[in-house]
KELODO-737614 format. One record per residue: residue in one letter; x, y, z of N, C-alpha, C in turn. Coordinates in pm, whole numbers, padded with zeros to 5 digits, always signed. Layout:
REM residues N
AXYZXYZXYZ;...
This chain:
REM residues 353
X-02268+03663+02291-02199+03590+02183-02273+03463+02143;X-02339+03447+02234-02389+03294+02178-02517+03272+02113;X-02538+03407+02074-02696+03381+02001-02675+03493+01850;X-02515+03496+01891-02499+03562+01757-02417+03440+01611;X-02427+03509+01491-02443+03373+01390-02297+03464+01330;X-02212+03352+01367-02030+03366+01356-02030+03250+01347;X-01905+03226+01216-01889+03138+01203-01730+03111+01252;X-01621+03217+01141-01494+03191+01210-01468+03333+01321;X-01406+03347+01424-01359+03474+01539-01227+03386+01556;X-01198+03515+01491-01029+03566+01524-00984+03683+01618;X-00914+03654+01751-00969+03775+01851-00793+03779+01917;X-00681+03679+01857-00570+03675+01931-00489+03803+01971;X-00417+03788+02048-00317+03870+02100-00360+04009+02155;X-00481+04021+02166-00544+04173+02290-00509+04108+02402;X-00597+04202+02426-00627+04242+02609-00733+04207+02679;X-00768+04052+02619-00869+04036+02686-00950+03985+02804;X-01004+03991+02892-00989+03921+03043-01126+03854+03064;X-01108+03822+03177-01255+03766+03240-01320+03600+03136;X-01389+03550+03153-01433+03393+03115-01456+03385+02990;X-01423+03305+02878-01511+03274+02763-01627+03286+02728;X-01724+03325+02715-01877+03325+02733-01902+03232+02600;X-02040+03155+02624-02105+03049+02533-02093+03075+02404;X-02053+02998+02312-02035+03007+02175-02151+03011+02084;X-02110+03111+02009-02261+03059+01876-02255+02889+01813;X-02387+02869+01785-02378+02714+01756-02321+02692+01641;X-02322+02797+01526-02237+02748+01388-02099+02770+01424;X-02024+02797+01504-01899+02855+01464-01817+02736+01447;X-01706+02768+01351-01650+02649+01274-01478+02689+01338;X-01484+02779+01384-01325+02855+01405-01306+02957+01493;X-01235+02919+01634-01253+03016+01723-01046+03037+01769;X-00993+03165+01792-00888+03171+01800-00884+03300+01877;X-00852+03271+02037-00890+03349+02113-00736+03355+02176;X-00612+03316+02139-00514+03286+02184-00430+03465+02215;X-00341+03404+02316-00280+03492+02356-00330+03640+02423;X-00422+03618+02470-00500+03720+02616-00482+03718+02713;X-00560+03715+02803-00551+03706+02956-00690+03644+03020;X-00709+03578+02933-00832+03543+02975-00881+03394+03065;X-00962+03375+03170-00940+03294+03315-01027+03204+03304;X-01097+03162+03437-01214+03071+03441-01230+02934+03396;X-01273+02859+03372-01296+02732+03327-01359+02737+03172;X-01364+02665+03099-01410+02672+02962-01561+02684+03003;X-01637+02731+02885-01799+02681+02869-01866+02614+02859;X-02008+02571+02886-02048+02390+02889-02058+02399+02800;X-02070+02443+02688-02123+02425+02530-01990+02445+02402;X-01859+02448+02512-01756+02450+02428-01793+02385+02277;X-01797+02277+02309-01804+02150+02218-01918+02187+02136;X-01959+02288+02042-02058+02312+01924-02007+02235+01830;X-02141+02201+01768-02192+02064+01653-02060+02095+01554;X-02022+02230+01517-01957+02241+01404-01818+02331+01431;X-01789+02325+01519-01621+02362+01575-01527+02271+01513;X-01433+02331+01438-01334+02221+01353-01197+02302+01427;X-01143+02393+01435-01054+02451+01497-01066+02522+01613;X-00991+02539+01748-01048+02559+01872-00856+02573+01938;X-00846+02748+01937-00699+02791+01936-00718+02912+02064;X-00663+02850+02218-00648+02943+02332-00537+02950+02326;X-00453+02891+02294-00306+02931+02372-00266+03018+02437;X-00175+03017+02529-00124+03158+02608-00285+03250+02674;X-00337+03160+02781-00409+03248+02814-00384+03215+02982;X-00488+03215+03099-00505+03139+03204-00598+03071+03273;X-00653+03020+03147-00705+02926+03205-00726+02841+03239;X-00823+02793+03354-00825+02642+03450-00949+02520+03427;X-00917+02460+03500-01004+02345+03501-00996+02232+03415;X-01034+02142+03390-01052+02025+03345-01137+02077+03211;X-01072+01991+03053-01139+01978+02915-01297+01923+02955;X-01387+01974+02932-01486+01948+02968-01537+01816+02855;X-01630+01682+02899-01681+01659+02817-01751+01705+02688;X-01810+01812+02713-01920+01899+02612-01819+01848+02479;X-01654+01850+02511-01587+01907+02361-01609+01881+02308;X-01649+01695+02308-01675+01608+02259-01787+01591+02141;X-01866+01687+02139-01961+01711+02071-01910+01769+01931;X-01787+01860+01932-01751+01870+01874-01687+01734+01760;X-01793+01695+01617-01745+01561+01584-01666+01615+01471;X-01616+01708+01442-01505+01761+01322-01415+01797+01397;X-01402+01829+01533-01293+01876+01553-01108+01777+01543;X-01040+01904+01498-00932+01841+01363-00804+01939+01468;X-00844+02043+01502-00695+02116+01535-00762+02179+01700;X-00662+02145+01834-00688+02166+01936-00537+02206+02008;X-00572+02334+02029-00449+02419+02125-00512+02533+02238;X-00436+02451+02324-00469+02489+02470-00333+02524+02533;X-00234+02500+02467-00090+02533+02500-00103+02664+02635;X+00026+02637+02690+00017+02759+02802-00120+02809+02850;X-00184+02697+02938-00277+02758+03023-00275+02676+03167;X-00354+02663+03247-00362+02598+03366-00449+02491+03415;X-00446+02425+03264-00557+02341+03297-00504+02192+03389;X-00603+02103+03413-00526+02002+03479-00632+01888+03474;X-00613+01767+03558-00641+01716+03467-00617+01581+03410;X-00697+01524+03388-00667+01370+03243-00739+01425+03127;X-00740+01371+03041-00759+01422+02905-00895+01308+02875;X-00991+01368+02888-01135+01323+02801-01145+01205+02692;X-01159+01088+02758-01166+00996+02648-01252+01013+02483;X-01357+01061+02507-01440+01091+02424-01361+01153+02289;X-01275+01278+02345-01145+01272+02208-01148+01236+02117;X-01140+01100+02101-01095+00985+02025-01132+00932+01955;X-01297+00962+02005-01451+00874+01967-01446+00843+01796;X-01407+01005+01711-01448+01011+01607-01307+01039+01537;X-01198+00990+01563-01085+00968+01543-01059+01073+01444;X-01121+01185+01456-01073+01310+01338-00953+01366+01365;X-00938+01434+01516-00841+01563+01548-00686+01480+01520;X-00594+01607+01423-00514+01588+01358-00375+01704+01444;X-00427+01737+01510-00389+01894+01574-00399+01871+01718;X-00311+01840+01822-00366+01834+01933-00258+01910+02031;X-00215+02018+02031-00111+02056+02151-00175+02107+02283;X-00141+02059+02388-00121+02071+02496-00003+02090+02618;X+00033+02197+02556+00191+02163+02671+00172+02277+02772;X+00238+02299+02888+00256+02392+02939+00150+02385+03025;X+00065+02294+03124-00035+02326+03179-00021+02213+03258;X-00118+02146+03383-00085+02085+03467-00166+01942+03453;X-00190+01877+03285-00227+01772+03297-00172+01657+03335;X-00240+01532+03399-00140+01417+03457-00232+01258+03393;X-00210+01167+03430-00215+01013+03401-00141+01005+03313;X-00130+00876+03248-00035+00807+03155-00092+00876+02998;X-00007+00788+02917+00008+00849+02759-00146+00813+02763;X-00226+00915+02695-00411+00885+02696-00386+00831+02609;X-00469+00733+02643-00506+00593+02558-00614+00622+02457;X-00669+00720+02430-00753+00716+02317-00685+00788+02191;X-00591+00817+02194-00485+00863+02077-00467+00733+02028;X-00448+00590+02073-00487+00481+01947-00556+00537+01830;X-00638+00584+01889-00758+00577+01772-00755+00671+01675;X-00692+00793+01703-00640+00927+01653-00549+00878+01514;X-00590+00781+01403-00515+00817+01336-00435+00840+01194;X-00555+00994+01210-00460+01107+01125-00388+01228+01245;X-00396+01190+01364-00282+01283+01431-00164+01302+01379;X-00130+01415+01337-00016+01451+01283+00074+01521+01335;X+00062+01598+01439+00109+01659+01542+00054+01685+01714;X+00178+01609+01786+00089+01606+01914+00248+01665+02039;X+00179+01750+02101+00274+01848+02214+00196+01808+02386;X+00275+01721+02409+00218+01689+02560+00312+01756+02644;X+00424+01825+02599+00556+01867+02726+00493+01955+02803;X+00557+01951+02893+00531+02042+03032+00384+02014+03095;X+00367+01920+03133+00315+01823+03211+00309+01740+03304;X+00198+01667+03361+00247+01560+03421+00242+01436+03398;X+00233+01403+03293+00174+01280+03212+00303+01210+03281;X+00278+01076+03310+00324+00952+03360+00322+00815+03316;X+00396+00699+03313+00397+00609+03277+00482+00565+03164;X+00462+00466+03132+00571+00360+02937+00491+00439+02859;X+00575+00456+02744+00531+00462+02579+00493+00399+02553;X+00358+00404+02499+00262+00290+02436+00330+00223+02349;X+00331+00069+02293+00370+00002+02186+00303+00062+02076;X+00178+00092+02061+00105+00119+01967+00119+00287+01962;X+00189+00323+02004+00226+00453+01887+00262+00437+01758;X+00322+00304+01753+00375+00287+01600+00249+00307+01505;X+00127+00304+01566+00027+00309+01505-00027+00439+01382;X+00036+00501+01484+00006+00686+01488+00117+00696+01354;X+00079+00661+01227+00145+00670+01092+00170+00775+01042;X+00108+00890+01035+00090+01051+01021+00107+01133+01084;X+00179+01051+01239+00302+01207+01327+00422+01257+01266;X+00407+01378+01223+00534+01475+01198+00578+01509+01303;X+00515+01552+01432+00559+01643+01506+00535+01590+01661;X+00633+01512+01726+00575+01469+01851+00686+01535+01953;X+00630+01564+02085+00693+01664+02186+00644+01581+02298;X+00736+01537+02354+00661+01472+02525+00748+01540+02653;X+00836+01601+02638+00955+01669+02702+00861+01733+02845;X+00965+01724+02937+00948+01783+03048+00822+01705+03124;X+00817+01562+03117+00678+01498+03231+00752+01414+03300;X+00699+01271+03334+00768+01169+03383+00745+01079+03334;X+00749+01012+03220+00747+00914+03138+00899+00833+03166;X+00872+00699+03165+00965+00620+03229+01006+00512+03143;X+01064+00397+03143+01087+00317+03060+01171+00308+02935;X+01220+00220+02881+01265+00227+02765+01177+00291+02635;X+01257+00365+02567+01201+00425+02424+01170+00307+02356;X+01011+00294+02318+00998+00160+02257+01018+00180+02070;X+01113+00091+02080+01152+00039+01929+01077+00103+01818;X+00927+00061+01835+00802+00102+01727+00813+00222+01709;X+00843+00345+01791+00860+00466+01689+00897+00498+01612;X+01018+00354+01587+01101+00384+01425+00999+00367+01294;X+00885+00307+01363+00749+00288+01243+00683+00470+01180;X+00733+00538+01317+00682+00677+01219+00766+00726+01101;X+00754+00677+00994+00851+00698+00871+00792+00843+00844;X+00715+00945+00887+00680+01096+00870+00774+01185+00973;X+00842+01127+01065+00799+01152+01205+00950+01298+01166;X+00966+01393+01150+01085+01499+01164+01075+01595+01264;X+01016+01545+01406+01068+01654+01548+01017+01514+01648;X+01160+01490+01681+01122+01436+01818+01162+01502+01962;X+01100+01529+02072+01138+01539+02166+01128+01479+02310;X+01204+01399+02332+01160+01320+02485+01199+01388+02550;X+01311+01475+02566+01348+01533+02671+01301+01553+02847;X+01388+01544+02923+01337+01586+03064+01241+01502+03137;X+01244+01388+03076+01183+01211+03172+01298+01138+03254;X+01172+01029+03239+01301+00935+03340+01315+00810+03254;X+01352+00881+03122+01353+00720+02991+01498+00660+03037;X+01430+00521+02992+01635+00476+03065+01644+00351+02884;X+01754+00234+02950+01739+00186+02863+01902+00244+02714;X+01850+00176+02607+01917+00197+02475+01848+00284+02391;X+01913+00357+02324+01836+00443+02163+01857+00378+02086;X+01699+00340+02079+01689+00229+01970+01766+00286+01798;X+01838+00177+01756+01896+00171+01641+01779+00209+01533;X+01676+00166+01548+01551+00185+01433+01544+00270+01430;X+01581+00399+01474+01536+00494+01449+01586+00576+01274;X+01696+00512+01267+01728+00556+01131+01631+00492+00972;X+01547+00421+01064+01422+00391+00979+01327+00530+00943;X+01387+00636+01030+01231+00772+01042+01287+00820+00966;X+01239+00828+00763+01276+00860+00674+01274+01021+00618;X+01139+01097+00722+01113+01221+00734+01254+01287+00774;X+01341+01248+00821+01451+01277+00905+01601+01309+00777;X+01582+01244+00650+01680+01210+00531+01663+01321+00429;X+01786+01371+00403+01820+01462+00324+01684+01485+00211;X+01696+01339+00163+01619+01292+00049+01474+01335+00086;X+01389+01296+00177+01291+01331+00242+01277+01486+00258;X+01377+01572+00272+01345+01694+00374+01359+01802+00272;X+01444+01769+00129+01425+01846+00038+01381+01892-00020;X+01224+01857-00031+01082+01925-00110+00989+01951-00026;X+01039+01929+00142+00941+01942+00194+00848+02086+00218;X+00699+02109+00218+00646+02203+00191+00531+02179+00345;X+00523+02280+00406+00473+02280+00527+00287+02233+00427;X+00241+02311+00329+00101+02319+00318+00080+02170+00253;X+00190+02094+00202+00181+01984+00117+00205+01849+00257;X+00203+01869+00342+00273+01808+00459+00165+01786+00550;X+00123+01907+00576+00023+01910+00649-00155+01948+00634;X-00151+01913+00509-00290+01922+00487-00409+02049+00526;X-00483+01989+00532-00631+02156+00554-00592+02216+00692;X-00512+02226+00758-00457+02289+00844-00345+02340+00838;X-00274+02399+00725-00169+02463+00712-00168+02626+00773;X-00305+02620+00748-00310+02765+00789-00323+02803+00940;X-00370+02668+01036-00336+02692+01183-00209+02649+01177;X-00149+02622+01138+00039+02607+01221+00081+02730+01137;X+00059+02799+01034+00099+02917+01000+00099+03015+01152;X+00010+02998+01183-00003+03099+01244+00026+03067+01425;X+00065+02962+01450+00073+02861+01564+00217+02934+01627;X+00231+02989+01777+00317+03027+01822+00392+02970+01934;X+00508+02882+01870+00539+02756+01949+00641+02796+02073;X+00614+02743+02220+00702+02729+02259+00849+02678+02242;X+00923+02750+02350+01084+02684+02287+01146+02564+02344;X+01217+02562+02216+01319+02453+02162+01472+02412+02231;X+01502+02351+02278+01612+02355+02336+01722+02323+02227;X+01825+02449+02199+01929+02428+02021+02013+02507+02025;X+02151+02420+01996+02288+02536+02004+02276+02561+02143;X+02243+02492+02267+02311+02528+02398+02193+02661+02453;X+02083+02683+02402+02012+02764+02457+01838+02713+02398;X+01784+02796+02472+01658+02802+02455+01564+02891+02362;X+01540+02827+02256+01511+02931+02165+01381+02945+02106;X+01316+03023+02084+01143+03013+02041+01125+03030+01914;X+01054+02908+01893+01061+02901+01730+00897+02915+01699;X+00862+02962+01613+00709+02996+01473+00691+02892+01429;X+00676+02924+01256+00655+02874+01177+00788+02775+01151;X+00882+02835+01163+00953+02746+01180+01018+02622+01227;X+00886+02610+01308+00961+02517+01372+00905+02373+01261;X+00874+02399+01148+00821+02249+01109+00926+02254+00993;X+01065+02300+01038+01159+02307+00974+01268+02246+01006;X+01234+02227+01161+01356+02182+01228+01356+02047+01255;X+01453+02016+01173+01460+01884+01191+01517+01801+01313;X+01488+01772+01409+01545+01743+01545+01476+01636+01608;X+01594+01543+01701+01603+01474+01796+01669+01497+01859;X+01567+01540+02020+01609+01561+02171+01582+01447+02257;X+01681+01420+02278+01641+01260+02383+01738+01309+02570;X+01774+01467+02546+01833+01468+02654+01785+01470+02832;X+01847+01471+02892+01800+01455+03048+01678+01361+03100;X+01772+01194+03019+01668+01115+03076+01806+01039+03112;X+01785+00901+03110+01884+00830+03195+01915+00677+03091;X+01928+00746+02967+01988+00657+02897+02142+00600+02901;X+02120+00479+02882+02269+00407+02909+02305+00309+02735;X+02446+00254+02743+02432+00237+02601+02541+00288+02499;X+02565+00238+02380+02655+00340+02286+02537+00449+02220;X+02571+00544+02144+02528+00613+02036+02514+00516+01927;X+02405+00468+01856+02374+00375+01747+02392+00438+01642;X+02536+00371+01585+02602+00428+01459+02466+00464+01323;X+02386+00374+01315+02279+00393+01227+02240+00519+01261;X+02230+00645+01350+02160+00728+01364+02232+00830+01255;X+02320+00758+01145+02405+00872+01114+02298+00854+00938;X+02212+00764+00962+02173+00740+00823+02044+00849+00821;X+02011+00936+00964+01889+01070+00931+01998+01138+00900;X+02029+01225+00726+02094+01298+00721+02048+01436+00687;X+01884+01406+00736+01854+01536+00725+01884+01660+00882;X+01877+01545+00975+01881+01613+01091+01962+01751+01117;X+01886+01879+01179+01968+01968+01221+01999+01977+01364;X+01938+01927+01418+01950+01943+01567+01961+01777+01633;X+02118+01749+01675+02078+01626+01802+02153+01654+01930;X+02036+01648+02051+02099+01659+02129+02070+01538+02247;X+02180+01506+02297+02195+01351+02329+02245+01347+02450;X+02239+01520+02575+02320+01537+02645+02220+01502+02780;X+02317+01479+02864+02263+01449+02996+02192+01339+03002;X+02278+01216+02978+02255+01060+02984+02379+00999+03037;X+02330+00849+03002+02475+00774+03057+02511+00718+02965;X+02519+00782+02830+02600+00699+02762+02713+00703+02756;X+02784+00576+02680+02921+00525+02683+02993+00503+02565;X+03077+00439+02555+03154+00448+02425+03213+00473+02374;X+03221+00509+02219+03292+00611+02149+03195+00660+02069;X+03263+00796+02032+03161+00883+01935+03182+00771+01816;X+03042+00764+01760+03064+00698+01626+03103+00795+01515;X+03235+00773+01445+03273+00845+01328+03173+00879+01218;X+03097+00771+01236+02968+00814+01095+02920+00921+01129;X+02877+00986+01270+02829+01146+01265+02871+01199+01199;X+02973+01197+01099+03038+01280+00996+02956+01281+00876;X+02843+01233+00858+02775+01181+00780+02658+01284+00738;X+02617+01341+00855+02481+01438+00943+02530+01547+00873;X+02551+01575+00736+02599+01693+00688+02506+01845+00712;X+02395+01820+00762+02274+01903+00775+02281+01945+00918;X+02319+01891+00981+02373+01974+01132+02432+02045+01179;X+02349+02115+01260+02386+02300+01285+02414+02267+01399;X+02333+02144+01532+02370+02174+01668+02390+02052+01663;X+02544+01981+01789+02529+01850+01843+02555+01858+01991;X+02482+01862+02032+02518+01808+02182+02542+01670+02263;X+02659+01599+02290+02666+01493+02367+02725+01523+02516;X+02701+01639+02557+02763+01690+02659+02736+01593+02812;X+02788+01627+02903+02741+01523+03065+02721+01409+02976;X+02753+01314+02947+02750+01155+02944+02881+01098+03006;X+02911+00909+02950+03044+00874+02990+03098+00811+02858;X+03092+00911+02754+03169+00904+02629+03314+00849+02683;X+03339+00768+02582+03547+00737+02592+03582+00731+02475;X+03692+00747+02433+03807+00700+02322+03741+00880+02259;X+03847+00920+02154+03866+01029+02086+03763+01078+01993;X+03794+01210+01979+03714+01302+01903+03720+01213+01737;X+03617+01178+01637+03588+01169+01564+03670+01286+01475;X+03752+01221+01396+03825+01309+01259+03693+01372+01173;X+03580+01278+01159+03507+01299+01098+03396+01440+01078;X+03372+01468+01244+03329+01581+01292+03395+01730+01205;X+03473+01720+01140+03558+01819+01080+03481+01871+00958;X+03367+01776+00914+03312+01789+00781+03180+01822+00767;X+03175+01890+00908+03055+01918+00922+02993+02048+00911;X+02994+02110+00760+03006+02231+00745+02942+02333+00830;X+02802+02270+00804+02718+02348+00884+02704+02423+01035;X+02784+02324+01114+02767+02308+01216+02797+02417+01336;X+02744+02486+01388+02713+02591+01430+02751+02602+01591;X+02717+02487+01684+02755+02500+01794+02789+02313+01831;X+02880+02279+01903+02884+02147+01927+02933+02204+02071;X+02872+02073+02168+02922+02048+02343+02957+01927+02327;X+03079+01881+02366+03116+01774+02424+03201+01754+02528;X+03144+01860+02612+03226+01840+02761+03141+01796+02875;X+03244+01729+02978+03192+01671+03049+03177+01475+03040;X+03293+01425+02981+03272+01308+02909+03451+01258+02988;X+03442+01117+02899+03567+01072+02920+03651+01072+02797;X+03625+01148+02751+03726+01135+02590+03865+01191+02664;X+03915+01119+02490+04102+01087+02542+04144+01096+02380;X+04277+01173+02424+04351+01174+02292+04337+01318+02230;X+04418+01340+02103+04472+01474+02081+04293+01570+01980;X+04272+01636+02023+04169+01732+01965+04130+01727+01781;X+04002+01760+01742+04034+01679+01599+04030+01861+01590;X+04102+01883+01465+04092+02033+01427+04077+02032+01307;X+04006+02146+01206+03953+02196+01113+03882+02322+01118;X+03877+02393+01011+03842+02522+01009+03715+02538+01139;X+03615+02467+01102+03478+02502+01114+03492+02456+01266;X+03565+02343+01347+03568+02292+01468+03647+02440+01582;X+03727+02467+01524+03836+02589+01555+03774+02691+01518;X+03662+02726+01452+03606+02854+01513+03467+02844+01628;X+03423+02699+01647+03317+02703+01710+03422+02685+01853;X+03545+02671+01860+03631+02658+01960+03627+02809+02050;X+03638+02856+01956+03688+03081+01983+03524+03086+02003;X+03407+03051+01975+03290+03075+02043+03223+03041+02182;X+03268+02934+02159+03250+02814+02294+03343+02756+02365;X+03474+02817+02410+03530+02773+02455+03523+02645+02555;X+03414+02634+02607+03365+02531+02726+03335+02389+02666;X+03365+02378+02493+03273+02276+02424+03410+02148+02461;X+03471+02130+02502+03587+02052+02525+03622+02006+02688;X+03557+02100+02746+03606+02095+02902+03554+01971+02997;X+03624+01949+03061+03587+01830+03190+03592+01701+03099;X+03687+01712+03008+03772+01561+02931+03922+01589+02995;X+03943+01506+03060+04091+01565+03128+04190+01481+03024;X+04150+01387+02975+04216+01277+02872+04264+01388+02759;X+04180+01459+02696+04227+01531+02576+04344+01632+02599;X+04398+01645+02482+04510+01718+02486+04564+01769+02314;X+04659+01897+02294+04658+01929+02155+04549+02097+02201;X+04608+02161+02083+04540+02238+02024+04367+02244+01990;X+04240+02281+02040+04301+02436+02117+04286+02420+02280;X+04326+02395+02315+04335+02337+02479+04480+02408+02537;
């Protein structure tokens, strides 16, 4: 392969096994994803003119080799589901191009890599299922052109810093499955990508620039929505969502969060928050899932929740709410689906209980 003159190889979803072998030096586009294929990458990964570079779903190991680095166009990088491990190659960064960077599902560790400062037209970045460690950089706010950020499932610690409300693009967040503690920051209803107004023309190829055609074809791990685990495509740069669950937030729900009304998905479960539901969730007319389930919610169900046409599955058990059940068509049939969405509030009482 490597003395042959290819420019793009498209080879996904066979049967293919055994090591990568050395790349031809022009190739501009390699998409070897979804095989079976092992070993450590090649020293010459990193050719002069590699702009896209797509394994996903394969098994392989070892450490991103410097060589990548050579690569000075490279713009879109998925390594998703393999076994690599690991810190992540400063060099990255050098030429602040790559716009495309997922990595989830594999056994990298140190803190948020610090050369993503520099990254920025990053527009989408997937670190979950990891071991990445440490605070959220202040200077993510930097990172102006994230649509799509995923940190779920590492050990990232600390308070959610404020500055992410600076990603005014930003429509998928996921922290999920850290050890974030702390308040949800109120700014967040600054992330305008998130607003009806915002989400209504949105066009994946107008959004995402000369790479529309790798997330076309990009096969994303799943989503945690509606109480299950679900695997989303192309779609997923549809879903409008904030997951902040199973970290160790304390705090009310920040009524401002009711001003993303594009949001379809929030799930807010398995924290310590307190309070009362803020009535403005009635607001979130675009929401299909809410989860505030396991927290230490108090005072009553929101009347407001009733107007939420869309809304497809809600949990709010496991809380301290008190007082009589709010009912409406759409609440009373997700009742006859989910019966469990009410339970372990011993305070509530009324119909359908």
């Amino acid at each position: 392969m490597e003395f042959m003159s290819l420019s793009e190889f498209y080879i996904s979803s066979n049967k293919l096994t055994g090591e990568i072998p050395n790349l031809p030096r022009d190739i501009t586009v390699l998409d070897m994803s979804e095989n079976s294929l092992s070993g450590n990458l090649p020293s010459n990964i990193g050719t002069p003119n590699l702009i896209s570079l797509v394994l996903l779903s394969n098994q392989i190991t070892g450490h991103i080799p410097q060589s990548l680095c050579k690569a000075e166009g490279l713009y879109a990088l998925d390594l998703n589901n393999n076994l690599f491990e690991g810190q992540l190659p400063h060099c990255l960064g050098v030429k602040n191009i790559i716009s495309f960077l997922m990595l989830s599902n594999n056994r990298f560790s140190g803190n948020f890599p610090s050369f993503l400062k520099n990254c920025r037209q990053l527009t989408s970045l997937d670190l979950s299922h990891n071991s990445f460690s440490g605070r959220l950089p202040l200077w993510i706010r930097d990172l102006v052109e994230l649509r799509f950020l995923r940190l779920s499932q590492n050990m990232f610690f600390g308070e959610i810093t404020a500055t992410i409300s600076n990603l005014s693009r930003l429509h998928h967040l996921n922290l999920a499955g850290n050890g974030l503690s702390g308040a949800i920051p109120w700014h967040l209803s600054n992330v305008t990508a998130m607003t009806r107004k915002y989400v209504k023309d949105y066009k994946v190829d107008s959004n995402y620039g000369d790479y529309s055609t790798v997330i076309r074809t990009y096969n994303f791990s799943s989503v945690v929505i509606k109480g299950h685990q679900l695997d989303y495509g192309i779609g997923i740069w549809d879903l409008v969502s904030i997951d902040l669950s199973f970290n160790q937030l304390t705090g009310r729900i920040p009524e401002e969060i009711a001003a993303l009304d594009g949001l379809i998905n929030l799930n807010l479960s398995w924290n310590q928050l307190s309070g009362k539901i803020p009535n403005k969730l009635g607001a979130l007319h675009a929401l299909e899932s809410l989860d505030l389930s396991r927290n230490m919610l108090s005072g009553g169900i929101p009347p407001s929740l009733s107007d939420l046409n869309y809304l497809s599955y809600m949990d709010l058990s496991d809380n301290n709410l008190t007082g009589r059940i709010t009912s409406g068509r759409q609440l009373d049939t997700l009742y006859t689906e989910e019966p469990s969405m009410y339970s372990g509030n011993s305070g509530l009482c009324g119909p359908p209980l």
